[in-house]
C-alpha positions as CSV (number, residue, x, y, z in Angstrom):
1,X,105.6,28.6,67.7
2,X,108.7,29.6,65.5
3,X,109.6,31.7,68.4
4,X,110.4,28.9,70.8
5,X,112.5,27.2,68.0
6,X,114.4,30.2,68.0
7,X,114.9,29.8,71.3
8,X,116.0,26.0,71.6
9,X,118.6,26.8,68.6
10,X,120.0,29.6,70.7
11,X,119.8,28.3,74.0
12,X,121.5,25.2,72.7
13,X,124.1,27.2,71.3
14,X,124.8,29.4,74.7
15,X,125.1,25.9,76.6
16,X,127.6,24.3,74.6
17,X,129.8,27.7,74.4
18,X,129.3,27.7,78.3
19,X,131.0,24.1,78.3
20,X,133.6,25.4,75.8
21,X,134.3,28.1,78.3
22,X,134.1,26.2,81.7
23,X,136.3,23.2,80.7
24,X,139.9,25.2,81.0
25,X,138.7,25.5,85.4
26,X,139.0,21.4,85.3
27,X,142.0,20.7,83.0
28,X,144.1,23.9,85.3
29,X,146.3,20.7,86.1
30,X,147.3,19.5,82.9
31,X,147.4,23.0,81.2
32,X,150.2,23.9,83.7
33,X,151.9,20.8,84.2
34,X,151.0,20.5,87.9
35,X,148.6,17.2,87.5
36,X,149.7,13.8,88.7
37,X,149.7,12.4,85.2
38,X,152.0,15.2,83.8
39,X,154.8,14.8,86.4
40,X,154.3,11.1,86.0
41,X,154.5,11.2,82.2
42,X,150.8,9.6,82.2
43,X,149.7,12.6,79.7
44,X,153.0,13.7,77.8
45,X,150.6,16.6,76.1
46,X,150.2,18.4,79.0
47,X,151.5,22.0,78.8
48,X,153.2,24.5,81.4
49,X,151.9,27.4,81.1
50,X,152.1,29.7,84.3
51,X,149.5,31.1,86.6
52,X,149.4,34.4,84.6
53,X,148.6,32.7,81.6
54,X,146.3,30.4,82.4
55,X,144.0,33.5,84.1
56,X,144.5,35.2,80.8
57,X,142.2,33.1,79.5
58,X,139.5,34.3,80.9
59,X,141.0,37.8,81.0
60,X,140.9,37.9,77.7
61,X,137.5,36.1,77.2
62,X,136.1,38.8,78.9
63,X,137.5,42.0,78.4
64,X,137.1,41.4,74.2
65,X,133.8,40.0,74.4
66,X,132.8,43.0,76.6
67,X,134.2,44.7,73.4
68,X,132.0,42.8,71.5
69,X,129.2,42.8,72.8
70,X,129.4,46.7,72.9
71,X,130.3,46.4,68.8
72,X,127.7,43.7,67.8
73,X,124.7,46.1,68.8
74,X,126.0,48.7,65.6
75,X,126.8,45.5,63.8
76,X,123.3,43.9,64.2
77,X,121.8,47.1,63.6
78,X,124.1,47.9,59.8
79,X,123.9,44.6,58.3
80,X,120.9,42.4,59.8
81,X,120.6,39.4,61.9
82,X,121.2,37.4,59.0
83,X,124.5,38.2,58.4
84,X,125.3,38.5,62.5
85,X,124.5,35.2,62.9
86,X,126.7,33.8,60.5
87,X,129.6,35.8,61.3
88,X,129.4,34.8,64.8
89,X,128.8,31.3,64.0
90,X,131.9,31.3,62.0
91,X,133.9,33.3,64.4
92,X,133.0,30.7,67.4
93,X,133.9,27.3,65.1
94,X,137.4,29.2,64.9
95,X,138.2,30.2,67.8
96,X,137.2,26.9,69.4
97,X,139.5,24.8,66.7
98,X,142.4,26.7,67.4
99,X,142.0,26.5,71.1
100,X,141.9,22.8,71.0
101,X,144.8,22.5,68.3
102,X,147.3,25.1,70.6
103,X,148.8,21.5,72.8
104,X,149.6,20.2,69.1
105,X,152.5,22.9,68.7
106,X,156.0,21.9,70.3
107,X,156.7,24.7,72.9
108,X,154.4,25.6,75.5
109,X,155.1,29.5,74.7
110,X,153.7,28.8,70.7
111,X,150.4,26.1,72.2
112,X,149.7,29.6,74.6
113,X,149.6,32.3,72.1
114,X,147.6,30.0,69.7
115,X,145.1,28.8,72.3
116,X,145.0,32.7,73.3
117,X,144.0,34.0,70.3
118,X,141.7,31.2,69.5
119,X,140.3,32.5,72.7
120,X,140.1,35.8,71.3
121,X,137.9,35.1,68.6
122,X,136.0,32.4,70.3
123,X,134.9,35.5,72.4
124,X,134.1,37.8,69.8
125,X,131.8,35.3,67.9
126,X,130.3,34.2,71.5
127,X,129.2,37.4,73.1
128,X,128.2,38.4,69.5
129,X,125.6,35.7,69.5
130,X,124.7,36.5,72.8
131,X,123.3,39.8,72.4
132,X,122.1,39.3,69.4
133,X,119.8,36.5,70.8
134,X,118.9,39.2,73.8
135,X,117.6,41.5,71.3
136,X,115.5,39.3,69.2
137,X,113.8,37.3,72.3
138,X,113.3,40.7,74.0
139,X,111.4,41.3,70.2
140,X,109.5,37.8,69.6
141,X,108.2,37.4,72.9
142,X,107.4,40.9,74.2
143,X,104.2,41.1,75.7
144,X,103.9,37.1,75.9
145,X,106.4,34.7,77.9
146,X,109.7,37.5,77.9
147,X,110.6,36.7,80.9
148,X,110.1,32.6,81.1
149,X,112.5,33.1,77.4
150,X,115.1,34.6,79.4
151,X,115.5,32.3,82.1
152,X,115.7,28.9,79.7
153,X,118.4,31.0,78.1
154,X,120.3,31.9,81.3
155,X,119.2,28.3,82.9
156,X,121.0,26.7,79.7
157,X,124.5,28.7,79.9
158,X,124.3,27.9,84.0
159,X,123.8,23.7,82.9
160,X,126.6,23.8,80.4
161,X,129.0,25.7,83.1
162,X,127.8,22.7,85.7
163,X,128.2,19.9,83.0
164,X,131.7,21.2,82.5
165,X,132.5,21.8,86.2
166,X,131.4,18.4,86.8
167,X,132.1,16.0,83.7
168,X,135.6,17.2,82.4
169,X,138.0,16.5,85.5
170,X,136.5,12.7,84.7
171,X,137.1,13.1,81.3
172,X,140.8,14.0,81.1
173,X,142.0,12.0,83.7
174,X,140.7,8.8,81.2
175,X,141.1,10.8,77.9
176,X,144.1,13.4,78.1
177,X,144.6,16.1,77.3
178,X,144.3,16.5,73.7
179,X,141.9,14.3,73.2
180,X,139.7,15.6,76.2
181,X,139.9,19.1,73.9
182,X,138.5,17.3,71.1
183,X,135.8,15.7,72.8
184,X,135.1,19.4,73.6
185,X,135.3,20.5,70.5
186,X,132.9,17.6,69.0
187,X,129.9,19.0,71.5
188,X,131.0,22.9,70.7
189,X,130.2,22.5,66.7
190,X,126.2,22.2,67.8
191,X,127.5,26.1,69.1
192,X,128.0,27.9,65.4
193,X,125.2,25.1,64.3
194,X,122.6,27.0,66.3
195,X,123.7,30.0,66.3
196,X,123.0,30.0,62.2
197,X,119.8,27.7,62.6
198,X,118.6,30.6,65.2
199,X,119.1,33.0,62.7
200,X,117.9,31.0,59.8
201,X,114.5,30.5,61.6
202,X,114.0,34.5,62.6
203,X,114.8,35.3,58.9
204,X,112.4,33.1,57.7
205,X,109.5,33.7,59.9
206,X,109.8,36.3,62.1
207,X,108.2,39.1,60.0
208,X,104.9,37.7,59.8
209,X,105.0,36.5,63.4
210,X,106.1,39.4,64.9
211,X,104.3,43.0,65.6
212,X,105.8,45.2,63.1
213,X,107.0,47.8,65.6
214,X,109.5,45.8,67.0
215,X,110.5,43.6,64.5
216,X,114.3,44.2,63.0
217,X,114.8,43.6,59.1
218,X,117.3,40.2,58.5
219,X,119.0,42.8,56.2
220,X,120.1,45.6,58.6
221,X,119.0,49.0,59.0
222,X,122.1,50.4,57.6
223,X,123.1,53.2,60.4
224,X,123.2,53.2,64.0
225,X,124.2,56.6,66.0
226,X,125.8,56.3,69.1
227,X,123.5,59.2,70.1
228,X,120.9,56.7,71.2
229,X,123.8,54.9,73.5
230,X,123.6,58.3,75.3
231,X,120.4,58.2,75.7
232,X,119.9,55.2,77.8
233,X,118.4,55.6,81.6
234,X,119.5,55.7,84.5
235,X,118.0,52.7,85.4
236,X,119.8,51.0,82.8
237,X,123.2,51.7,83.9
238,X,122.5,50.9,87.2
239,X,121.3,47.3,86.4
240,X,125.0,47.3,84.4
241,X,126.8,48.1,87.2
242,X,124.7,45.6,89.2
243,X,125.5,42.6,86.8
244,X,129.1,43.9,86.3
245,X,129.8,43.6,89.8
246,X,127.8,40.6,90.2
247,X,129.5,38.1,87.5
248,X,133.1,39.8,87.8
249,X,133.9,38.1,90.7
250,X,131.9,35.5,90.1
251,X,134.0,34.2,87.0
252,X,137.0,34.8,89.0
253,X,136.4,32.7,91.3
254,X,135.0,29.6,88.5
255,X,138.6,30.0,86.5
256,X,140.7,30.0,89.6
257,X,139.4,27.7,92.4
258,X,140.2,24.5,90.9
259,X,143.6,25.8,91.0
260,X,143.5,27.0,94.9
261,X,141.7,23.8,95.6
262,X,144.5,21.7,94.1
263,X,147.5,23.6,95.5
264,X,145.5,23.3,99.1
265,X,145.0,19.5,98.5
266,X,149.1,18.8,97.6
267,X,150.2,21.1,100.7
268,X,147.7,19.3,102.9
């Protein structure tokens, strides 16, 4: 049983991060100055930050929590779950408050960097959580309902990308910007809450519900060689590669569209 509340705190966790995430593809407008309501004064906080910037967003997103991901699996494995889920917990809550206080500074140049590096971390305590919830669901539920676990995990980061795609254009053109970020923000604190609550619940009852092969100590194993990275299978990089290629573009195409659609909409 403890294993599916595992799952709800984590799955919980990855769809509000994934609405966190998705929300800069419907506020492209206001974040470079090109909406209605910022040439019209409407929404004096909007920003005007350029093409490049914007995309480095998700650029940056990406490319660190990549990074991360590959240093969370050494991280997990030295000082525990515990301790992970904390850390990334924290590390989320961070990044996501200095994201949403960036429109707060006076110049566009200073709101960029700090939303950037908010971005930065948010990503670092994100995909941190992520594969640390990979590894203990591919651990509580092997031999039982692994692959039903996996889905309502993936199914919930897929619903918090749609509820973003589809809620937050509403949202800031009654809210604003700023306060459009907040709302944001408000939903994203149930992100480090279940990321800890996750942990919390394996700590406390995974070692006597789980076979004691598999089952990884809260505290952390202390050492972890990259000698076992080499050793991976074939078949294991391929499926990489596969999902690599598969999502690349994918995200590409979610962080610039709205902007494609919008400059198609004014030339038409």
């Amino acid at each position: 049983m403890y294993r599916w509340v595992f799952l709800f705190w984590s799955s919980l966790s990855f769809f509000v991060s994934q609405i966190f995430i998705d929300q800069t593809a419907p506020l492209v407008g206001r974040l470079t100055g090109k909406a209605e309501a910022c040439r019209n004064g409407d929404d004096p906080d909007c920003l005007d930050l350029t093409a490049t910037e914007f995309n480095s967003f998700y650029v940056v997103q990406y490319w660190v929590g990549g990074v991360a991901a590959l240093s969370s699996g050494f991280f997990l494995a030295r000082y525990g779950v515990w301790t992970t889920s904390c850390t990334s917990g924290s590390l989320s809550f961070l990044g996501m408050l200095m994201f949403t206080l960036g429109p707060y500074l006076a110049a566009s140049s200073s709101s960029y960097a700090l939303m950037l590096v908010g971005r930065l971390i948010f990503a670092i305590g994100i995909f941190t959580q992520v594969v640390l919830s990979h590894q203990i669901k591919s651990h509580w539920f092997l031999g039982k309902e692994l692959a039903l676990a996996f889905a309502l995990y993936n199914v919930s980061s897929r619903l918090g990308s749609v509820c973003a795609l589809t809620a937050m254009g509403a949202i800031v053109q009654q809210m604003g910007l700023q306060r459009t970020l907040w709302i944001t923000l408000a939903m994203g604190v149930l992100a480090p809450v279940g990321a800890v609550l996750a942990g919390w619940t394996y700590k406390r009852h995974a070692s006597a519900s789980i076979d004691a092969a598999v089952y990884v100590d809260t505290n952390g194993i202390g050492h972890f060689g990259l000698r076992k990275v080499a050793q991976l299978g074939r078949e294991f990089w391929t499926l990489s590669a596969m999902v690599f290629f598969f999502y690349g573009p994918l995200f590409t195409l979610i962080a610039d569209y709205p902007k494609y659609l919008a400059v198609s909409i004014v030339s038409f």
